[in-house]
C-alpha positions as a LaTeX table, in Angstrom:
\begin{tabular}{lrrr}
\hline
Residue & $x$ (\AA) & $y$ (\AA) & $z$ (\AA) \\
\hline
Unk1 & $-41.58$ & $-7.59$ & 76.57 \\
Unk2 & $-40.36$ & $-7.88$ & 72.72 \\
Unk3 & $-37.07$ & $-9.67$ & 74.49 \\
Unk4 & $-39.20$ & $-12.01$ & 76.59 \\
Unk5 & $-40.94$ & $-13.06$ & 73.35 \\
Unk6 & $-38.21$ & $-13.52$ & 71.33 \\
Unk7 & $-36.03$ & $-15.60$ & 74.01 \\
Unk8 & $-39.16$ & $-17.88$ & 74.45 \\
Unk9 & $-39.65$ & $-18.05$ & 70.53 \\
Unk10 & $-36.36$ & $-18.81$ & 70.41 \\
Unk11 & $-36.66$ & $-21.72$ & 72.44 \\
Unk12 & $-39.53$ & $-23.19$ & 71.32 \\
Unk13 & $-37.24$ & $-23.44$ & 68.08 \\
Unk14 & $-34.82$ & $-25.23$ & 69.86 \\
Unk15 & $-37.00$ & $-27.42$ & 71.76 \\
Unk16 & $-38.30$ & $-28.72$ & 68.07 \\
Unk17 & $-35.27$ & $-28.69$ & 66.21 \\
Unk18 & $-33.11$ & $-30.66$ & 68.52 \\
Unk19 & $-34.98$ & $-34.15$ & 68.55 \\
Unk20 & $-35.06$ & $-33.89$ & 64.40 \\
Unk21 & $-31.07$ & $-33.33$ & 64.66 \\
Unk22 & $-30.35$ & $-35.91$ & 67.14 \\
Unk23 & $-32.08$ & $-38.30$ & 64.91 \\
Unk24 & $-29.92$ & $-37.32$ & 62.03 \\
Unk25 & $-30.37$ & $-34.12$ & 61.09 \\
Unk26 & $-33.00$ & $-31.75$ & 59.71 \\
Unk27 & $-36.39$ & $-33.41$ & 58.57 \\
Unk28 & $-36.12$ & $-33.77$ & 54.65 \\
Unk29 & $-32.34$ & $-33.55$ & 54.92 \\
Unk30 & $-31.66$ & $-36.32$ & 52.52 \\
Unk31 & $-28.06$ & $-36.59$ & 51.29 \\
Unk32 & $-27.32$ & $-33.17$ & 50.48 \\
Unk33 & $-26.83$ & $-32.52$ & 54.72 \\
Unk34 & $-24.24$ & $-35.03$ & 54.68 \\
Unk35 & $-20.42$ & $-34.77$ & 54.47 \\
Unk36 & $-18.65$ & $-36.33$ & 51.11 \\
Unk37 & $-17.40$ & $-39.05$ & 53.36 \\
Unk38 & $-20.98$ & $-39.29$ & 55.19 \\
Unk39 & $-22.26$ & $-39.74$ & 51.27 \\
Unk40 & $-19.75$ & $-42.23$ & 50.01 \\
Unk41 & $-20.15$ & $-44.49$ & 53.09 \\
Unk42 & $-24.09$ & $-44.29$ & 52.48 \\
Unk43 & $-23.39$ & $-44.62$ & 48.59 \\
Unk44 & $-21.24$ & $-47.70$ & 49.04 \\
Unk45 & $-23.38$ & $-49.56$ & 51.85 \\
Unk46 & $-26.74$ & $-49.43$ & 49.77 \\
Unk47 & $-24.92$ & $-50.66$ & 46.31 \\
Unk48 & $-22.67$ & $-53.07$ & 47.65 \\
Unk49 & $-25.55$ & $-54.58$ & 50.78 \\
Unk50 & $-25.07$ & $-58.02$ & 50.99 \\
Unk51 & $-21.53$ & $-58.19$ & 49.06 \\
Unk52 & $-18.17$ & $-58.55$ & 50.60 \\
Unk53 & $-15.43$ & $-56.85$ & 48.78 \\
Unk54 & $-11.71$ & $-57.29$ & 48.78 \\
Unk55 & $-9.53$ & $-54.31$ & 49.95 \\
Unk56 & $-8.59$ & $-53.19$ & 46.14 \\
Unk57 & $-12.22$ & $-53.60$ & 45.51 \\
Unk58 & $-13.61$ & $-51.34$ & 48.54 \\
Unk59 & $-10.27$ & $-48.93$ & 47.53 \\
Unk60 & $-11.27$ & $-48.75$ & 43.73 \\
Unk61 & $-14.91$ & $-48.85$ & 44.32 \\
Unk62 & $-14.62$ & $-45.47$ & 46.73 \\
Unk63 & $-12.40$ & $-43.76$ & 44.26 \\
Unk64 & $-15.30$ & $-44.14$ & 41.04 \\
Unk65 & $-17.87$ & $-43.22$ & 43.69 \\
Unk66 & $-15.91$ & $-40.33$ & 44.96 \\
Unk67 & $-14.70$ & $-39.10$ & 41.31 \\
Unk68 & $-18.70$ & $-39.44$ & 40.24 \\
Unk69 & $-20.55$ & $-37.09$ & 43.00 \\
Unk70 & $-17.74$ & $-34.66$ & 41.78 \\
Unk71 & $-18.64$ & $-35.01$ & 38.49 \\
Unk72 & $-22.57$ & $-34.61$ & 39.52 \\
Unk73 & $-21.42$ & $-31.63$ & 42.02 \\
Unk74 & $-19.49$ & $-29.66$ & 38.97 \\
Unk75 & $-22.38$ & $-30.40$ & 36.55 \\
Unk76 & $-25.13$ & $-28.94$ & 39.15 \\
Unk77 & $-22.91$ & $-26.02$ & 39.40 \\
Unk78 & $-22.94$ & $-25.53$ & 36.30 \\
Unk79 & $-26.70$ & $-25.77$ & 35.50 \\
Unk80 & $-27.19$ & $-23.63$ & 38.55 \\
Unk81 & $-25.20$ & $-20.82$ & 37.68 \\
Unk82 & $-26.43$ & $-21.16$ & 33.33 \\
Unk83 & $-29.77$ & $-21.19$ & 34.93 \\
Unk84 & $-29.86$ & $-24.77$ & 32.63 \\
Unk85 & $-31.97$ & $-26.76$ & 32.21 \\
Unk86 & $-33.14$ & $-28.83$ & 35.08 \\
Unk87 & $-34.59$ & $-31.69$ & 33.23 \\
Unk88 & $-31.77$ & $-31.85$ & 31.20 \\
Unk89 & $-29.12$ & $-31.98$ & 34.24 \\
Unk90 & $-31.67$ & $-34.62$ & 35.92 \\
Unk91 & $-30.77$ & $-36.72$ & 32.44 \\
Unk92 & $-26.97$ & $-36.18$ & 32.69 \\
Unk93 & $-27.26$ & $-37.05$ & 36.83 \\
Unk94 & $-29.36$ & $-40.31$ & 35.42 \\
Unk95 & $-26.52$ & $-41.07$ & 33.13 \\
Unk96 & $-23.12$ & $-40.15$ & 35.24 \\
Unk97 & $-24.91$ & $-42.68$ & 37.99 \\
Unk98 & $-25.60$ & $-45.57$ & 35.30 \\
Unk99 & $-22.00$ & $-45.16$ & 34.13 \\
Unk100 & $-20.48$ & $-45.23$ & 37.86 \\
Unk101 & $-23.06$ & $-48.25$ & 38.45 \\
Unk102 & $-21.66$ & $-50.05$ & 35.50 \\
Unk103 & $-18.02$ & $-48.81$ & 36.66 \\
Unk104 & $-18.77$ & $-50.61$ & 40.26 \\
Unk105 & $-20.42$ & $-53.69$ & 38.78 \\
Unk106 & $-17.15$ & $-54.47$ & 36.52 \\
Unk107 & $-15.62$ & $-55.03$ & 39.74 \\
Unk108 & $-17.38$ & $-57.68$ & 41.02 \\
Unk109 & $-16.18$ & $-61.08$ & 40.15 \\
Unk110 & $-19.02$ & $-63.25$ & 40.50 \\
Unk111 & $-22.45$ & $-63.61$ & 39.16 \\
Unk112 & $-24.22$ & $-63.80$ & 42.25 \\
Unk113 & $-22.38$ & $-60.69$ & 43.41 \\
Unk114 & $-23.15$ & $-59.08$ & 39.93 \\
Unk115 & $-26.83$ & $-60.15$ & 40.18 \\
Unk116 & $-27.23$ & $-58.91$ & 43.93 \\
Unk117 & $-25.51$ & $-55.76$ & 43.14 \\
Unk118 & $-28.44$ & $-55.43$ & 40.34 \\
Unk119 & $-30.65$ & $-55.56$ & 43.02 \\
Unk120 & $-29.48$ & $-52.87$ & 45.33 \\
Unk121 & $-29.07$ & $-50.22$ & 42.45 \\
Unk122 & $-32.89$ & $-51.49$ & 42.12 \\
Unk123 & $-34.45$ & $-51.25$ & 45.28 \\
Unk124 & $-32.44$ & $-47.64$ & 45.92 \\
Unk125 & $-34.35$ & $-44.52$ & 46.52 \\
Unk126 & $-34.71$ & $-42.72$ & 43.22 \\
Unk127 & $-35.01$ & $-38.69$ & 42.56 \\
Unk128 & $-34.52$ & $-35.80$ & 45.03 \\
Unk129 & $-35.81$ & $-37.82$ & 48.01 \\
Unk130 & $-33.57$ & $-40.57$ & 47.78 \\
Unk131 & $-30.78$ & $-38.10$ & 47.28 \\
Unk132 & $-29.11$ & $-40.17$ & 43.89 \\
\hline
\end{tabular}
């Protein structure tokens, strides 16, 4: 009987987890689910929406992105395991991204690009739920 239960709990599990994964993954997944590449992509299509870059741009643009989620990664780490200060590491996150923003932005070569570039880092999610 405990066998009978636990194959149909089991799959009543499965029956509610599979349509949140085939929509993308767990509910409240966010960013942190998602492969670097998965997160770069992401990163790079909501800061540069509406903007066509050149090859050396894209090229240059995914290397600061790349070297600043390491950065981020490494610093969490290190809060995590100094049991830091969490509002303090939310600070330096706020700061590493404003640095890699202004990074990105230097590569744009025209106004309207910068200006529209503005925008996006604007209108993106902010905090945990957002996952920047």
């Amino acid at each position: 009987m405990k066998t009978t239960l636990r194959v149909i709990a089991a799959a009543a599990a499965l029956a509610i987890a599979t349509p949140a994964f085939a929509q993308g993954g767990p509910p409240g997944g966010g960013m942190g689910q998602m492969s670097p590449e998965q997160r770069l992509a992401r990163q790079k299509e909501m800061l540069f929406q509406g903007i066509t870059l050149t090859a050396a741009q894209s090229a240059k643009a995914d290397t600061l992105i790349m070297q600043g989620m390491q950065k981020q990664m490494e610093a969490m780490q290190a809060a995590r395991s100094g049991g830091g200060d969490m509002g303090a590491m939310r600070e330096q996150m706020q700061k590493m991204n404003g640095e890699r923003n202004e990074a990105l932005k230097a590569l744009l070569t025209t106004d309207a690009d910068k200006a529209k570039f503005d925008e996006n880092v604007k209108n993106m999610p902010q905090g945990r739920r957002g996952g920047f």
